[in-house]
C-alpha positions as CSV (number, residue, x, y, z in Angstrom):
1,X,97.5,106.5,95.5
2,X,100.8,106.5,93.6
3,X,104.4,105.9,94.2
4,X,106.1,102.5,94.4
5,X,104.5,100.8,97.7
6,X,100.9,101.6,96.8
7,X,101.8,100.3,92.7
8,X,100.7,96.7,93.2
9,X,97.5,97.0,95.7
10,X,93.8,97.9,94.7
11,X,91.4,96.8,97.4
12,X,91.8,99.2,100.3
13,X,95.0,101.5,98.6
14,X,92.5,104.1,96.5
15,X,92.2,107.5,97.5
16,X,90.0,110.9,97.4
17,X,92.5,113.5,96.1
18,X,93.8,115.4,98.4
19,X,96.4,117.7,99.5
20,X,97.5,119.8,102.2
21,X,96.1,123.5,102.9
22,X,97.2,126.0,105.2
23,X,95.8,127.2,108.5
24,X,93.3,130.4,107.1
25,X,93.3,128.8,103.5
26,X,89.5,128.2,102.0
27,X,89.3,124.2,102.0
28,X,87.7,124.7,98.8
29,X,90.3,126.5,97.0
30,X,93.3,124.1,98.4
31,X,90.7,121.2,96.7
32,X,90.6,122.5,93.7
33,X,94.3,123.5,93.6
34,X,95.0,119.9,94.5
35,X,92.4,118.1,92.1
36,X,94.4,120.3,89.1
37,X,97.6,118.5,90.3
38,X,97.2,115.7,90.9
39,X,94.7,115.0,87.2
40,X,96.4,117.9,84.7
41,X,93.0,119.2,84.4
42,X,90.5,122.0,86.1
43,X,88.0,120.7,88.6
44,X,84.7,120.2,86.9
45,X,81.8,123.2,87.8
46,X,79.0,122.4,89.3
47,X,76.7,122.2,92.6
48,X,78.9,120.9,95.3
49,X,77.7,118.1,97.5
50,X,79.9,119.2,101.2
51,X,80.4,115.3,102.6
52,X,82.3,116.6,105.5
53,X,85.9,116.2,107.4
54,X,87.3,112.9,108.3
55,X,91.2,112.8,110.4
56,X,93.1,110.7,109.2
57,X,95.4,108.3,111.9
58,X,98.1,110.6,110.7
59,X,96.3,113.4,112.0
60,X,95.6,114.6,108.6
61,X,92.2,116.6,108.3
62,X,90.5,115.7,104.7
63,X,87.6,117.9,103.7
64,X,85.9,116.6,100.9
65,X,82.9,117.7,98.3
66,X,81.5,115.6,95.5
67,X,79.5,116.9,92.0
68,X,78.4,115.0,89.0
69,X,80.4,115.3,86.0
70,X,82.0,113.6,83.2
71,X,85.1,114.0,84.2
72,X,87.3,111.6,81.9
73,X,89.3,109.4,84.6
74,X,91.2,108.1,81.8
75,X,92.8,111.5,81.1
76,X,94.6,111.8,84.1
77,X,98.4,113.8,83.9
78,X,99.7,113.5,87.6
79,X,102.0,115.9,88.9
80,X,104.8,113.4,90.5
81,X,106.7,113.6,94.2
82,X,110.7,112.7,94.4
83,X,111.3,109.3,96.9
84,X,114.1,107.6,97.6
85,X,113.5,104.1,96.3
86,X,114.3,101.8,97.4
87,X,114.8,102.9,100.9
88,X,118.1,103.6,101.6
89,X,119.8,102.7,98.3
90,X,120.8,106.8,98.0
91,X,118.7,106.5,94.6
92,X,116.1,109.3,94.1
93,X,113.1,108.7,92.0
94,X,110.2,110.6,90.7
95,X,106.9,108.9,91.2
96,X,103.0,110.2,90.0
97,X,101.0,111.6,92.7
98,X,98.2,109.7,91.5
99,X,99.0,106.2,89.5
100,X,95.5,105.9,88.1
101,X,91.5,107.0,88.6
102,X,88.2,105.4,88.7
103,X,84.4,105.8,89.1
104,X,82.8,102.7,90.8
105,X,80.0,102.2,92.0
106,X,79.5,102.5,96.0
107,X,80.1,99.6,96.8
108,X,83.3,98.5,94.7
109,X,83.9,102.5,96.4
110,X,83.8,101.0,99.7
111,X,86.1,97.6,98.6
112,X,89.1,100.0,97.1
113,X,89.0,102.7,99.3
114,X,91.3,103.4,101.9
115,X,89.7,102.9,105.3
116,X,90.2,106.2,106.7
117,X,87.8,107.7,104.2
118,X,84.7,105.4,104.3
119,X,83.1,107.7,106.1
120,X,83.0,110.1,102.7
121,X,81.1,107.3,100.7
122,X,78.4,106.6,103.6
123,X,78.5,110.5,103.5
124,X,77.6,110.5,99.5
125,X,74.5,107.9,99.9
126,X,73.0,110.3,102.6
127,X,73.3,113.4,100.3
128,X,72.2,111.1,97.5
129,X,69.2,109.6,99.3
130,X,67.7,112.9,100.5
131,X,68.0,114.2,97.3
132,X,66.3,111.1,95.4
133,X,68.7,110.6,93.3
């Protein structure tokens, strides 16, 4: 996750990307909307693997899909959000979206990511174990 309280934490402060969508909005489409935001690139093509919705403790829904690419995580251009930082100094500041990506293995996965969306890594291994791969 980006912006200044998330910049020095890695174990348990990674994120899916995600965004909101509207009531009536395709999930899908507000995923791929959000993936080209918040990387400066398209969302890769591909077979979809559906691994479900999770709410968050904030009450936000996150519907999430995985697919196999080569995505370069490298590469990533995040859009950026405007904060007041720090709080209450009257200062606004423009911060990335997204500070940095990764691909790790599942269970580094599990280590860094947020605990609100573990459920979409034991989610992967099932799709990934009943398709042998």
């Amino acid at each position: 996750m980006g912006g200044p309280f998330w910049a020095a934490k890695d174990d348990g402060a990674w994120s899916v990307i995600k965004g909101e969508y509207e009531d009536g909005e395709d999930p899908l489409v507000a995923a791929r909307r959000e993936f080209a935001e918040e990387t400066g690139g398209a969302a890769p093509d591909g077979p979809l693997l559906a691994l479900g919705e999770v709410r968050q403790r904030s009450g936000k829904r996150i519907v999430v899909w995985a697919l196999e690419s080569d995505f370069d995580a490298d590469a990533i251009v995040s859009n950026t959000f405007t904060l007041e930082w720090p709080p209450r100094s009257g200062r606004r500041q423009a911060f990335p979206e997204i500070d940095r990506a990764g691909w790790f293995e599942l269970d580094a996965a599990r280590r860094k990511l947020v605990a609100g969306q573990l459920p979409f890594i034991d989610a992967l291994e099932r799709e990934l174990a009943a398709r042998g791969s």
